[in-house]
Biopython code that builds the backbone (N, CA, C, O; Angstrom):
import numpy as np
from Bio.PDB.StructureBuilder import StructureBuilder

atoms = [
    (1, "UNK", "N", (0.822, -1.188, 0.000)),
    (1, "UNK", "CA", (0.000, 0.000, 0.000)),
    (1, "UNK", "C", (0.865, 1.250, 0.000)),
    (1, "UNK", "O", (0.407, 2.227, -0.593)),
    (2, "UNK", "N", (2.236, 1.367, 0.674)),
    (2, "UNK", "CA", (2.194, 2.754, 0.640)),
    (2, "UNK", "C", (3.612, 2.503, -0.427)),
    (2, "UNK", "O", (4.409, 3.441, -0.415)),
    (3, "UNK", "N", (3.841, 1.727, -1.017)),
    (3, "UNK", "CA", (5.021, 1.412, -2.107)),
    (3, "UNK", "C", (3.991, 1.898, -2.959)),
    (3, "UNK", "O", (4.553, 2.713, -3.690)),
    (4, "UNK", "N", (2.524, 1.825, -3.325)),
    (4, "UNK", "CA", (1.850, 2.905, -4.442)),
    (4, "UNK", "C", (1.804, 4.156, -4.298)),
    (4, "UNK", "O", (1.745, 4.942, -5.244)),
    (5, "UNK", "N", (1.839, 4.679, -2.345)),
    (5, "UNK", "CA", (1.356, 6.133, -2.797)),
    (5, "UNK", "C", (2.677, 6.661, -2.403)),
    (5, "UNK", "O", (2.612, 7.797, -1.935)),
    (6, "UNK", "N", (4.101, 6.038, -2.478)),
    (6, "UNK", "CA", (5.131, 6.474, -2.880)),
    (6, "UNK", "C", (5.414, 6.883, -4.634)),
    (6, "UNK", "O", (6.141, 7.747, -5.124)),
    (7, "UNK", "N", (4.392, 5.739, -5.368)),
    (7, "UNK", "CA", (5.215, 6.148, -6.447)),
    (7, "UNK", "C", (3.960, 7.651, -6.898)),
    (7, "UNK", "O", (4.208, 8.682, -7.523)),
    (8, "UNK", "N", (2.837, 7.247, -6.360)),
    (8, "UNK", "CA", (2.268, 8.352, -6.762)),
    (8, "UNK", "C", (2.530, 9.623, -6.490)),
    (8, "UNK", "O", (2.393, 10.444, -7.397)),
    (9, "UNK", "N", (3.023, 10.107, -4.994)),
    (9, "UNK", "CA", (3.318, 11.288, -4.557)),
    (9, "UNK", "C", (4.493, 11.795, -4.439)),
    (9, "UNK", "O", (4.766, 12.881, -3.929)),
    (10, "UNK", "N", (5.481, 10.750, -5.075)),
    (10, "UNK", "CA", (6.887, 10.990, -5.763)),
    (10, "UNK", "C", (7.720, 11.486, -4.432)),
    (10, "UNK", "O", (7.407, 10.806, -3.455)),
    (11, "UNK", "N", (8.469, 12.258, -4.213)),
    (11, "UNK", "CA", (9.472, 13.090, -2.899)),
    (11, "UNK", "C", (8.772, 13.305, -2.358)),
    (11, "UNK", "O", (9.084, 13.060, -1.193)),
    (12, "UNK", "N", (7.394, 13.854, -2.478)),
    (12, "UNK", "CA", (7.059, 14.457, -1.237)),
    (12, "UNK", "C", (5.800, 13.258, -0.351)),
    (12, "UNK", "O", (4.655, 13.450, 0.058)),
    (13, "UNK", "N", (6.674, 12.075, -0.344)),
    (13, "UNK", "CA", (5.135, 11.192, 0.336)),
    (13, "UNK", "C", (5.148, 11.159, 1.634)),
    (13, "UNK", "O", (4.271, 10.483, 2.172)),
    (14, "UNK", "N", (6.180, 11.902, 2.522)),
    (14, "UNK", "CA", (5.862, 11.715, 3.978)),
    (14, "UNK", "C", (5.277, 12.882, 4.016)),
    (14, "UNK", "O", (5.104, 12.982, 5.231)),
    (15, "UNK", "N", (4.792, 13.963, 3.498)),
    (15, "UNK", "CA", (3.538, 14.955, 3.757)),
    (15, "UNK", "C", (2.808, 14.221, 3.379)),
    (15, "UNK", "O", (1.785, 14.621, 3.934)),
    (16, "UNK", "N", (2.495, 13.283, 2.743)),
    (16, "UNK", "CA", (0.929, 12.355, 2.560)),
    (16, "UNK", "C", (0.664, 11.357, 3.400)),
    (16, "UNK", "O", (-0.431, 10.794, 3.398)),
    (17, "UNK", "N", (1.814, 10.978, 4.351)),
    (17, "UNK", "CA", (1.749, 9.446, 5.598)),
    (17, "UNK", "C", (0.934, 9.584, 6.206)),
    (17, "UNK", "O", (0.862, 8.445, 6.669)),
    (18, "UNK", "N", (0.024, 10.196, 6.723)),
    (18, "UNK", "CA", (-1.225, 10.366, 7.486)),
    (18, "UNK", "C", (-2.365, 9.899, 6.553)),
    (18, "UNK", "O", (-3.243, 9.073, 6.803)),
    (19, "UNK", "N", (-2.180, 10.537, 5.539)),
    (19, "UNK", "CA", (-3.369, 10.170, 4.557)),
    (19, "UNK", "C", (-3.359, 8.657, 4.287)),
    (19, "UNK", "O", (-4.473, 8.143, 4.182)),
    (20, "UNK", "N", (-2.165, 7.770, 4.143)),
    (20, "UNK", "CA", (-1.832, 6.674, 3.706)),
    (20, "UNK", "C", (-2.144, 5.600, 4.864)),
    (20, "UNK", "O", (-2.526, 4.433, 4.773)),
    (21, "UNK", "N", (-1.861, 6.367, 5.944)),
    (21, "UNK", "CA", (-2.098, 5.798, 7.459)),
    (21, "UNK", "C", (-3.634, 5.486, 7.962)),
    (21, "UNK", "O", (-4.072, 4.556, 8.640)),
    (22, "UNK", "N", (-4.278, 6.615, 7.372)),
    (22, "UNK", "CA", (-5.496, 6.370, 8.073)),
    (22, "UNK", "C", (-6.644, 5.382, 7.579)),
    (22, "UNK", "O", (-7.522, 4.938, 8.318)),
    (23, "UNK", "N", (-6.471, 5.023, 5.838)),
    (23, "UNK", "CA", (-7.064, 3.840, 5.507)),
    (23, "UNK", "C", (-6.871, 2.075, 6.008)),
    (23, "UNK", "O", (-7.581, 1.101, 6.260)),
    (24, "UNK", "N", (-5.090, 2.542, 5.929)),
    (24, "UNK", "CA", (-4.527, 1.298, 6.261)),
    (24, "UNK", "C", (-5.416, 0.796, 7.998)),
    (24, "UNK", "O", (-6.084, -0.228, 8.148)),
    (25, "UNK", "N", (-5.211, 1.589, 8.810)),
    (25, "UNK", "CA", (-5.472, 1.540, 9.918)),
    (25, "UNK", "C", (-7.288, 1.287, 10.532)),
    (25, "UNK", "O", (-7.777, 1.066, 11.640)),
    (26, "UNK", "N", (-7.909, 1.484, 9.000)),
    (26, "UNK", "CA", (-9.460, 1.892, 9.113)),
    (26, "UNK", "C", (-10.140, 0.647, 8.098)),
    (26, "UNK", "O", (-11.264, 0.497, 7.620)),
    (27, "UNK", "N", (-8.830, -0.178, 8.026)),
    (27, "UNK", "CA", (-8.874, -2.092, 6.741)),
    (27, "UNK", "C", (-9.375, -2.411, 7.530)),
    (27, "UNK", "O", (-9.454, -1.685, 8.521)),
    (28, "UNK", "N", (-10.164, -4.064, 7.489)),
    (28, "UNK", "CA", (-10.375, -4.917, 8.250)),
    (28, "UNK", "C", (-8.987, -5.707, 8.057)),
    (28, "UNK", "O", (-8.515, -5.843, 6.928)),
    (29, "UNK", "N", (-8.285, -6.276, 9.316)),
    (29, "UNK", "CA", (-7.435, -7.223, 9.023)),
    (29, "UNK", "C", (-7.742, -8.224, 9.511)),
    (29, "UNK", "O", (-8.434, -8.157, 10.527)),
    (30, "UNK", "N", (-7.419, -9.314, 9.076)),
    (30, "UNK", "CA", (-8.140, -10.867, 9.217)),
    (30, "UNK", "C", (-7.788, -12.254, 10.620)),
    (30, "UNK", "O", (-8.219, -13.318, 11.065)),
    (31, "UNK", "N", (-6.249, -10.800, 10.862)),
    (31, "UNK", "CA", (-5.918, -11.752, 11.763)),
    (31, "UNK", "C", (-6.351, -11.257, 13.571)),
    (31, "UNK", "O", (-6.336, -11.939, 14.596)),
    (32, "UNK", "N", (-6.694, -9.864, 13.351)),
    (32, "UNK", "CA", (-7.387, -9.588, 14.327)),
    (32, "UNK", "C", (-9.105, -9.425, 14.260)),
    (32, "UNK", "O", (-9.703, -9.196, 15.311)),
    (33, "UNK", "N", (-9.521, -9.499, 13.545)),
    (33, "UNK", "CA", (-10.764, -9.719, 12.965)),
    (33, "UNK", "C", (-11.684, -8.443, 13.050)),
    (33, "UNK", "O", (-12.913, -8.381, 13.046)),
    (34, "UNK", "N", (-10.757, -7.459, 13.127)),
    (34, "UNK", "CA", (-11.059, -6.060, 13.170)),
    (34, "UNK", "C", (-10.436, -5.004, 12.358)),
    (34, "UNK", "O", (-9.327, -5.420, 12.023)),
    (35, "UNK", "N", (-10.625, -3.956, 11.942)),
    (35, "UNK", "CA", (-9.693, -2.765, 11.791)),
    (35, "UNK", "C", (-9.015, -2.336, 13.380)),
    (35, "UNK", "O", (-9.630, -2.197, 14.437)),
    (36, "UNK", "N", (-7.469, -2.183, 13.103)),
    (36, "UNK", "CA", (-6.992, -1.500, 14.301)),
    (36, "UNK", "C", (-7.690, -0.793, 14.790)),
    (36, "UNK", "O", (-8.219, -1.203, 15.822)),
    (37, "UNK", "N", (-8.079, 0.760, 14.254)),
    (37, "UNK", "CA", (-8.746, 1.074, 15.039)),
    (37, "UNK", "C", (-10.121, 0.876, 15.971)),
    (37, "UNK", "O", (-10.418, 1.375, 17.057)),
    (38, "UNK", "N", (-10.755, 0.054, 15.205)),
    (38, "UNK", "CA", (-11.864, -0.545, 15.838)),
    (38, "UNK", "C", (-11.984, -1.275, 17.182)),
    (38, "UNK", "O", (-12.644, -1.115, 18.209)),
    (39, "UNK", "N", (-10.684, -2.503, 16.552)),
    (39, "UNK", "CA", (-10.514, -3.319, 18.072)),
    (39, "UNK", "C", (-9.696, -2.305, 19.366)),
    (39, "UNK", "O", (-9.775, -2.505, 20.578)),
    (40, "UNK", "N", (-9.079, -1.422, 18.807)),
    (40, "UNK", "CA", (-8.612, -0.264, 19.906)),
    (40, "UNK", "C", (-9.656, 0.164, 20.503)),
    (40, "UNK", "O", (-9.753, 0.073, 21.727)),
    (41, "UNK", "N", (-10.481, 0.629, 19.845)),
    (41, "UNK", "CA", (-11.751, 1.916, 20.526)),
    (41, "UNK", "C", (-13.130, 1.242, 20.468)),
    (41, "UNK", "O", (-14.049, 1.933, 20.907)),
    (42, "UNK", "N", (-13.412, 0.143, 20.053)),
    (42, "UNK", "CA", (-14.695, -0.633, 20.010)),
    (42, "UNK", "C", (-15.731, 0.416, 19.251)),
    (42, "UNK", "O", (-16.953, 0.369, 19.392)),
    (43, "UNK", "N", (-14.874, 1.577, 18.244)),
    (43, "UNK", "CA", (-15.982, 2.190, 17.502)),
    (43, "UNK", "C", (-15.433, 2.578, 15.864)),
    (43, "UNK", "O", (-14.248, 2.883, 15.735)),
    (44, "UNK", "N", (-16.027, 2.562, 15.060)),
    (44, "UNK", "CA", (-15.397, 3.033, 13.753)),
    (44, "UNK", "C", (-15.080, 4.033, 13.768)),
    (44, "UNK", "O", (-15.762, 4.705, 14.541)),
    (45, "UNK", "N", (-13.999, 4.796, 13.066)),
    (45, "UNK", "CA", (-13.223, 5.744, 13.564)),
    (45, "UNK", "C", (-14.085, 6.938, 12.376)),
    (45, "UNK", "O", (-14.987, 6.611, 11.606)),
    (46, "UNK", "N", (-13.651, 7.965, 12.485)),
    (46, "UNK", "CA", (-14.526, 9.040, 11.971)),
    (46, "UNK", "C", (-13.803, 9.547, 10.817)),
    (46, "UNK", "O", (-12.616, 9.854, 10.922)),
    (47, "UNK", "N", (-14.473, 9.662, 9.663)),
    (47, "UNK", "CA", (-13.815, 10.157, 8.613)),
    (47, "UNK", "C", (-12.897, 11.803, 8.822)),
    (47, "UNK", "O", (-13.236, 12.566, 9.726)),
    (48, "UNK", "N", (-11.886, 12.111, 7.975)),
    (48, "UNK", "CA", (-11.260, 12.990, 8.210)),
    (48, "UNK", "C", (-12.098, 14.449, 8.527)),
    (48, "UNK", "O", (-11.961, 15.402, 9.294)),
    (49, "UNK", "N", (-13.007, 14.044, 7.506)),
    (49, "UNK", "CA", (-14.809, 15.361, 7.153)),
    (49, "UNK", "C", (-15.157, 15.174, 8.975)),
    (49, "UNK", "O", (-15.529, 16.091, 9.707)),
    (50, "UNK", "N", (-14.963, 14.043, 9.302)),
    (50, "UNK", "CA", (-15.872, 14.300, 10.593)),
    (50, "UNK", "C", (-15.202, 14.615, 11.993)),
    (50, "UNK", "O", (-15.907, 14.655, 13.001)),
    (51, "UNK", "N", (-13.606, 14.876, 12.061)),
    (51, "UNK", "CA", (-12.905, 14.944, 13.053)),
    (51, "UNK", "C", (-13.244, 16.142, 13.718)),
    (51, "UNK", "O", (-12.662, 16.265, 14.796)),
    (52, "UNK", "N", (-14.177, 17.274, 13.341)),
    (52, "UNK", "CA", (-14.526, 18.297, 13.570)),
    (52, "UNK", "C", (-15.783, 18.262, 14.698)),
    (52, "UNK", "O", (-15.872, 19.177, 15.517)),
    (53, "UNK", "N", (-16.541, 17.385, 14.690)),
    (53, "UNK", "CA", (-18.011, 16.959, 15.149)),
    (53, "UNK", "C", (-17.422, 16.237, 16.681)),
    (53, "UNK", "O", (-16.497, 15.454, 16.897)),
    (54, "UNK", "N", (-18.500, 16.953, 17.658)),
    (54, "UNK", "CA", (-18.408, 17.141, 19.137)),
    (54, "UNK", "C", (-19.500, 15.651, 19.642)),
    (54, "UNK", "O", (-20.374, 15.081, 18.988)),
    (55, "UNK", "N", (-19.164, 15.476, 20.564)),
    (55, "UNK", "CA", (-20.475, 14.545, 21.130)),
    (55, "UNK", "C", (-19.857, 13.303, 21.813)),
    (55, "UNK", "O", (-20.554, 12.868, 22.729)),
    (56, "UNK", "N", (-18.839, 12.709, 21.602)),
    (56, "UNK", "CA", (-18.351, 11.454, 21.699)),
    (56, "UNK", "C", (-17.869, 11.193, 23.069)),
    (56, "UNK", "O", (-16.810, 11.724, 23.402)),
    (57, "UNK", "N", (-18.470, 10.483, 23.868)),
    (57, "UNK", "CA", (-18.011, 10.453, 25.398)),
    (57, "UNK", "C", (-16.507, 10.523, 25.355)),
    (57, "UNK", "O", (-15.920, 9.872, 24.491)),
    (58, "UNK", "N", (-15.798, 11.297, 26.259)),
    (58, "UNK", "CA", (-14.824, 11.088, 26.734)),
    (58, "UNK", "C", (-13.846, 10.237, 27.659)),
    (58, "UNK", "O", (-14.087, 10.677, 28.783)),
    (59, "UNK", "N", (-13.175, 9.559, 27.746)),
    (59, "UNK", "CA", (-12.446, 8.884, 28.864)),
    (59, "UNK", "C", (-11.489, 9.633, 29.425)),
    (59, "UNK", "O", (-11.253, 10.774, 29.026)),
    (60, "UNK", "N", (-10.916, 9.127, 30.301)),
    (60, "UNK", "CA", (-10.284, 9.924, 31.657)),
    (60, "UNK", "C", (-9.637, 9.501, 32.583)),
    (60, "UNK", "O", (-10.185, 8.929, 33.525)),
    (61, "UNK", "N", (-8.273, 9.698, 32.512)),
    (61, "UNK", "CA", (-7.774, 8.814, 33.784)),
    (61, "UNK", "C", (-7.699, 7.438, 33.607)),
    (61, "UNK", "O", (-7.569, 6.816, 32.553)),
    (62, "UNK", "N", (-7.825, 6.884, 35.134)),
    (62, "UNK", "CA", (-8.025, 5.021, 34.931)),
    (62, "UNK", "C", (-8.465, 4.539, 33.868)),
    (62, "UNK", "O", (-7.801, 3.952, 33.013)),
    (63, "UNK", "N", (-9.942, 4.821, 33.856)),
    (63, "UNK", "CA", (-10.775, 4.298, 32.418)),
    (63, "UNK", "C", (-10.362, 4.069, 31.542)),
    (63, "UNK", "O", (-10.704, 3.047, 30.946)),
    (64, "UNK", "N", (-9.294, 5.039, 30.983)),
    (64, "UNK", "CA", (-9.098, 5.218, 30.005)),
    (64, "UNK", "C", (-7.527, 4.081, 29.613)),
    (64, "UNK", "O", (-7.234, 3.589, 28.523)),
    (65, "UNK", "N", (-6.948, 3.985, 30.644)),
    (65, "UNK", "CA", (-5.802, 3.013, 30.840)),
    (65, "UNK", "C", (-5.962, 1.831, 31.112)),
    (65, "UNK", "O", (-5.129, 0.932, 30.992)),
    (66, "UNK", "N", (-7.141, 1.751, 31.530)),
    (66, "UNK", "CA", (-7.655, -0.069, 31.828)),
    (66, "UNK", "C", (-8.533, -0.749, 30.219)),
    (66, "UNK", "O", (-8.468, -1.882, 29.742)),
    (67, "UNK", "N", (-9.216, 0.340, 29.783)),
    (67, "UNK", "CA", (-9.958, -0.259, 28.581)),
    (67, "UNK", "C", (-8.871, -0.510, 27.439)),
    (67, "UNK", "O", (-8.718, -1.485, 26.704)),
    (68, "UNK", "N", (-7.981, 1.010, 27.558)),
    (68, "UNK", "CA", (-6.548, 0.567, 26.464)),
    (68, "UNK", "C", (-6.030, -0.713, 26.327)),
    (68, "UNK", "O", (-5.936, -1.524, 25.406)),
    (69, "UNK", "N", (-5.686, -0.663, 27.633)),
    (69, "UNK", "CA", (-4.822, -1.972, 28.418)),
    (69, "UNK", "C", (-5.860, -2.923, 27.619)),
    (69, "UNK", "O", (-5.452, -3.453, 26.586)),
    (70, "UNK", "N", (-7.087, -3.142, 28.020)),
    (70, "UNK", "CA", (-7.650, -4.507, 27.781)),
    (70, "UNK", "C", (-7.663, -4.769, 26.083)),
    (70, "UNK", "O", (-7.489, -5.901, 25.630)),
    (71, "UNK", "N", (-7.858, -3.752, 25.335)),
    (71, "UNK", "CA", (-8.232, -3.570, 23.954)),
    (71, "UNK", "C", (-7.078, -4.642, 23.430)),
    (71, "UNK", "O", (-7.151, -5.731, 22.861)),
    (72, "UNK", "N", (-5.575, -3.515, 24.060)),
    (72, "UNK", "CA", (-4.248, -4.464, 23.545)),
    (72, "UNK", "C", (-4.464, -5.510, 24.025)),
    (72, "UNK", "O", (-5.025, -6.091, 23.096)),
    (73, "UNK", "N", (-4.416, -6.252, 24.907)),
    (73, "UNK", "CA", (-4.444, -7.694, 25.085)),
    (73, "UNK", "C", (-5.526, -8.336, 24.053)),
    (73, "UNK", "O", (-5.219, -9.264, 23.305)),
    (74, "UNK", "N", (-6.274, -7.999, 24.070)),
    (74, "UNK", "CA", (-7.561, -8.933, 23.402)),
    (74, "UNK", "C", (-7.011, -8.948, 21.987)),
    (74, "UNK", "O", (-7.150, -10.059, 21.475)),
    (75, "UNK", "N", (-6.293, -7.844, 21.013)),
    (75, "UNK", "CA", (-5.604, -7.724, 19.771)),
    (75, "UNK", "C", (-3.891, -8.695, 20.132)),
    (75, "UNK", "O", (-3.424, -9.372, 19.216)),
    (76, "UNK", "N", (-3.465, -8.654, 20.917)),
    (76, "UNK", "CA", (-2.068, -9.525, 20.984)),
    (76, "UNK", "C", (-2.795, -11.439, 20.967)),
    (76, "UNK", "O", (-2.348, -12.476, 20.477)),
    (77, "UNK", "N", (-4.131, -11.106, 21.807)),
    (77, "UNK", "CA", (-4.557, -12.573, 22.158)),
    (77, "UNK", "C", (-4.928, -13.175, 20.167)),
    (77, "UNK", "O", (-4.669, -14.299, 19.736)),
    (78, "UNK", "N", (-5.665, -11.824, 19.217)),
    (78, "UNK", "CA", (-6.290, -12.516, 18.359)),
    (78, "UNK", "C", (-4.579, -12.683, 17.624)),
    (78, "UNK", "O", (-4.268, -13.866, 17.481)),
    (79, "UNK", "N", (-3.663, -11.824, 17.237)),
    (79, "UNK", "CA", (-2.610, -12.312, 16.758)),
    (79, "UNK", "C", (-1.944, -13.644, 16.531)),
    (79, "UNK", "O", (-1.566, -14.257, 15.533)),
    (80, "UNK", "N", (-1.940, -13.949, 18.344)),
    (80, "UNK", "CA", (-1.585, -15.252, 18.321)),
    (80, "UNK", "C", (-2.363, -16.555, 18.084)),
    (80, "UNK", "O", (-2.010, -17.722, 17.919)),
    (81, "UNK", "N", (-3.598, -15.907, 18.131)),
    (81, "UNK", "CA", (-4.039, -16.939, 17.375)),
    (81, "UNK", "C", (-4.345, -17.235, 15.631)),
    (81, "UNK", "O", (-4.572, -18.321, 15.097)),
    (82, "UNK", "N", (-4.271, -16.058, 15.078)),
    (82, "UNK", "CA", (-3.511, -16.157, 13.830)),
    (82, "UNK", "C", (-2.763, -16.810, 13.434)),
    (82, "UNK", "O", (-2.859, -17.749, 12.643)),
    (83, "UNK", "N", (-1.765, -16.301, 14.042)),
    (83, "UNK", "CA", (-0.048, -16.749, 14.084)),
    (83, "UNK", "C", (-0.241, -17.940, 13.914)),
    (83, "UNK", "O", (-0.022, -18.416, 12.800)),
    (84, "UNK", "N", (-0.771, -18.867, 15.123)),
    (84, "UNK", "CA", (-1.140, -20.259, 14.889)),
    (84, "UNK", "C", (-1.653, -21.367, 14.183)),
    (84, "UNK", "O", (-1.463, -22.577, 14.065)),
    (85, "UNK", "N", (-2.645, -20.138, 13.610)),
    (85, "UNK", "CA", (-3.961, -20.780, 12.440)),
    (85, "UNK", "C", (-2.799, -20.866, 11.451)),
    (85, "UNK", "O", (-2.524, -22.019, 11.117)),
    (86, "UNK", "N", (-1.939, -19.738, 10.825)),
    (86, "UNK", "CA", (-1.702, -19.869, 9.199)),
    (86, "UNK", "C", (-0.164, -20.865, 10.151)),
    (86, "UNK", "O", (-0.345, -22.015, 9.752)),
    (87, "UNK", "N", (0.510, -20.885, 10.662)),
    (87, "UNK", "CA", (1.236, -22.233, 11.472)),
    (87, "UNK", "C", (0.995, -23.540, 10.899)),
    (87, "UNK", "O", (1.535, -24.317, 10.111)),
    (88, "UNK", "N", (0.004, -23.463, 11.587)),
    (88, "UNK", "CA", (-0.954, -25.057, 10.939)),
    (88, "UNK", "C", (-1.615, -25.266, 9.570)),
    (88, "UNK", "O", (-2.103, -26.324, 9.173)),
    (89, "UNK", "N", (-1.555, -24.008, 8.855)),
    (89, "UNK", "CA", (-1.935, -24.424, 7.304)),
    (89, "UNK", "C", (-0.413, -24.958, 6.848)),
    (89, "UNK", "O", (-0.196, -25.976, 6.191)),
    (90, "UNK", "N", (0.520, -24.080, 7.327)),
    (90, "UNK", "CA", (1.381, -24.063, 6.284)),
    (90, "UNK", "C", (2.693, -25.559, 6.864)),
    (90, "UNK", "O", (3.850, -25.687, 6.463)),
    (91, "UNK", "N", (2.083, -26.294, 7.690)),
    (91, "UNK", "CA", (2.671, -27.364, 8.149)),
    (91, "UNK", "C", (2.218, -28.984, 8.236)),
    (91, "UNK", "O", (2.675, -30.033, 8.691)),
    (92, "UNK", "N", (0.662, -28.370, 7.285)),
    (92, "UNK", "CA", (0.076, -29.072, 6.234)),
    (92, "UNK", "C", (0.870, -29.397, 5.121)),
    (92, "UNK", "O", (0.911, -30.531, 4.642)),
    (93, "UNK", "N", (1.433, -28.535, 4.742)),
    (93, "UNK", "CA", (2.365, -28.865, 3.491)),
    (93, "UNK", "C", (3.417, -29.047, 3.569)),
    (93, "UNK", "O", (3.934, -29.318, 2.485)),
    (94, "UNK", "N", (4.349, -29.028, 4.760)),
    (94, "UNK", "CA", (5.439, -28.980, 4.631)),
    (94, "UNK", "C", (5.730, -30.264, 4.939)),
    (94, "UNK", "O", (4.906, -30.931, 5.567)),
    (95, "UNK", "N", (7.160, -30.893, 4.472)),
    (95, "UNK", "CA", (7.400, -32.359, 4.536)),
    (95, "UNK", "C", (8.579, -32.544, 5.072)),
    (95, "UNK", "O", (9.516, -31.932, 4.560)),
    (96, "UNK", "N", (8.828, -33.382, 6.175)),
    (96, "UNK", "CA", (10.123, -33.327, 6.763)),
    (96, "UNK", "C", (11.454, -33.802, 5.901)),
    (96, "UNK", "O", (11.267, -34.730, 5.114)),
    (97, "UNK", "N", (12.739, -33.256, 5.984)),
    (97, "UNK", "CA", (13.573, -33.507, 4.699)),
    (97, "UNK", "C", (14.257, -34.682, 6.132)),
    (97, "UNK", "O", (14.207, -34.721, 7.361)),
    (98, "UNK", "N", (14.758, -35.355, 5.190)),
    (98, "UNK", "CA", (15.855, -35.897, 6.086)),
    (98, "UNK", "C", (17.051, -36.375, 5.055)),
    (98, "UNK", "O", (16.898, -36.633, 3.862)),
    (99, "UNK", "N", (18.502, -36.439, 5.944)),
    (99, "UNK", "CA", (19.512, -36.355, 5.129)),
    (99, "UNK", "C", (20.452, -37.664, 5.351)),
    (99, "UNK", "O", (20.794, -38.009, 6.482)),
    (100, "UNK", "N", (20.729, -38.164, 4.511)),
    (100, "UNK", "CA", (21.935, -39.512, 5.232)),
    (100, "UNK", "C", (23.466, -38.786, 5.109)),
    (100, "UNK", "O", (23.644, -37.854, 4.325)),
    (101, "UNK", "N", (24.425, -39.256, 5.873)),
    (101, "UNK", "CA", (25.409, -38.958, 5.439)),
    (101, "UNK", "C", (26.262, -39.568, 3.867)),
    (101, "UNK", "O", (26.437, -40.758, 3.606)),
    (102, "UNK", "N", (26.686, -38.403, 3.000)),
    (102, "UNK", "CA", (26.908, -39.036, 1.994)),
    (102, "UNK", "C", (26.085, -38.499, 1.142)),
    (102, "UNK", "O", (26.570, -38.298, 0.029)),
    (103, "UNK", "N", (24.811, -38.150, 1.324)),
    (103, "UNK", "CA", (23.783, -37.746, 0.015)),
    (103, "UNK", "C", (24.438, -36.433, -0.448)),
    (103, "UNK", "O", (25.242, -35.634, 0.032)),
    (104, "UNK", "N", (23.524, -36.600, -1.949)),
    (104, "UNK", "CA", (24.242, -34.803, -2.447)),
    (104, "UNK", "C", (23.010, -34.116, -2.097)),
    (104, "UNK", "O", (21.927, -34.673, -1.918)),
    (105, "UNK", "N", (23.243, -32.880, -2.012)),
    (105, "UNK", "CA", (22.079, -31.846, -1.960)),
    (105, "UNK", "C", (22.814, -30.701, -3.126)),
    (105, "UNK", "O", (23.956, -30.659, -3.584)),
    (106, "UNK", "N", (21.725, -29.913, -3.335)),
    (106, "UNK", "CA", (21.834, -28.679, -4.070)),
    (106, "UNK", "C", (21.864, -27.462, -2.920)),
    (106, "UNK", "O", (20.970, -27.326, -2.084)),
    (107, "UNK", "N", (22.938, -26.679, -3.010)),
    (107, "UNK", "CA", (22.450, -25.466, -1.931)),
    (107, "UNK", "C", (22.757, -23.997, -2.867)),
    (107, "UNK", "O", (23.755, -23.714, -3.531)),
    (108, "UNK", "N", (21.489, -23.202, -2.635)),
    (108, "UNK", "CA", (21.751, -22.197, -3.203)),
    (108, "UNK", "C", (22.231, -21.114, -2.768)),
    (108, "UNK", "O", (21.831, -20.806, -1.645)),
    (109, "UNK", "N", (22.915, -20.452, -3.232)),
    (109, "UNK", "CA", (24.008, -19.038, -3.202)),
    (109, "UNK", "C", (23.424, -18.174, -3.716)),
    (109, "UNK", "O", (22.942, -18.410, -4.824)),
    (110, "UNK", "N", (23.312, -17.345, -3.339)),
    (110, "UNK", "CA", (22.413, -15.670, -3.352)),
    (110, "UNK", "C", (23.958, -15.022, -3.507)),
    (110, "UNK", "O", (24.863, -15.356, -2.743)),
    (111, "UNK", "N", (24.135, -14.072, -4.573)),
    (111, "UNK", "CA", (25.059, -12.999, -4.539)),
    (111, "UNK", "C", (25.307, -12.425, -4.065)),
    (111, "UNK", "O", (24.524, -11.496, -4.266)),
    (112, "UNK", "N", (26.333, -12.002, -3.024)),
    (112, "UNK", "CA", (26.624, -10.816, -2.210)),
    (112, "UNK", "C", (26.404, -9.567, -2.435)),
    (112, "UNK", "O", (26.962, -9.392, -3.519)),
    (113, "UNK", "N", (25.902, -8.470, -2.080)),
    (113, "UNK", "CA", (26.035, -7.447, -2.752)),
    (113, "UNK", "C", (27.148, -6.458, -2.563)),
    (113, "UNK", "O", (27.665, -6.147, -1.490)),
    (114, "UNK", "N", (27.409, -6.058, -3.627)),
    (114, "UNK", "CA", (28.998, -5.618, -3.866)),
    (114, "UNK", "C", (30.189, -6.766, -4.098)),
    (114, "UNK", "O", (31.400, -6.558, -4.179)),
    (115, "UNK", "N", (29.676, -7.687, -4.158)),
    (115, "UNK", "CA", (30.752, -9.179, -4.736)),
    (115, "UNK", "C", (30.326, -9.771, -5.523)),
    (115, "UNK", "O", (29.363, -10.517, -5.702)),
    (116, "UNK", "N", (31.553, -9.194, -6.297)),
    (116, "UNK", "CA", (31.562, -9.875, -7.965)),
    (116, "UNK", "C", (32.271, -11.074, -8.098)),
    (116, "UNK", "O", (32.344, -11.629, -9.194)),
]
sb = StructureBuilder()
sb.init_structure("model")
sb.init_model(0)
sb.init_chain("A")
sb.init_seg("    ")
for serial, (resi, resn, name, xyz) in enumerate(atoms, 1):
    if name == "N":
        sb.init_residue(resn, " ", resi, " ")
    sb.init_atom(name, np.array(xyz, "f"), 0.0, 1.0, " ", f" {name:<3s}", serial, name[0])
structure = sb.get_structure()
């Protein structure tokens, strides 16, 4: 995502990182089963048009450090269970190698960079 609105906004794309930030952040992602901001604040976050508009209870103090607190945990808890889920797809496929002494293998070499 923001390797496009680099090439679009050419030199000047960190005056646009907010703009680039606030969709990314306003996605659903799959492994927390929320948009960040959502599972942060348990509310959809307000378009840029609406950051102006009054009304929205405030938090304060404790409240406001205990619900944080809990938000992050409950987003670290769905991670790991992500983490786990695509774990177990991808160990579905994988096949244990095993080696005798004596066998040939192929090993590949990646070029150094700056060594010719």
């Amino acid at each position: 995502m923001l390797r496009a609105c680099v090439i679009d906004f050419g030199n000047g794309w960190n005056k646009h990182l907010p703009l680039a930030e606030f969709p990314y952040n306003n996605s659903y992602h799959a492994s927390i089963k929320a948009a960040p901001f959502e599972a942060l604040y348990e509310r959809k976050c307000r378009s840029p048009v609406c950051w102006s508009e009054v009304g929205d209870a405030q938090l304060t103090g404790p409240e406001l450090i205990r619900e944080t607190t809990e938000m992050i945990v409950q987003i670290k808890n769905r991670l790991l269970a992500a983490r786990s889920r695509q774990k177990s797809y991808e160990d579905v496929r994988r096949k244990p190698l095993e080696f005798e002494v004596g066998d040939r293998v192929m090993l590949k070499v990646s070029p150094w960079k700056g060594v010719i």
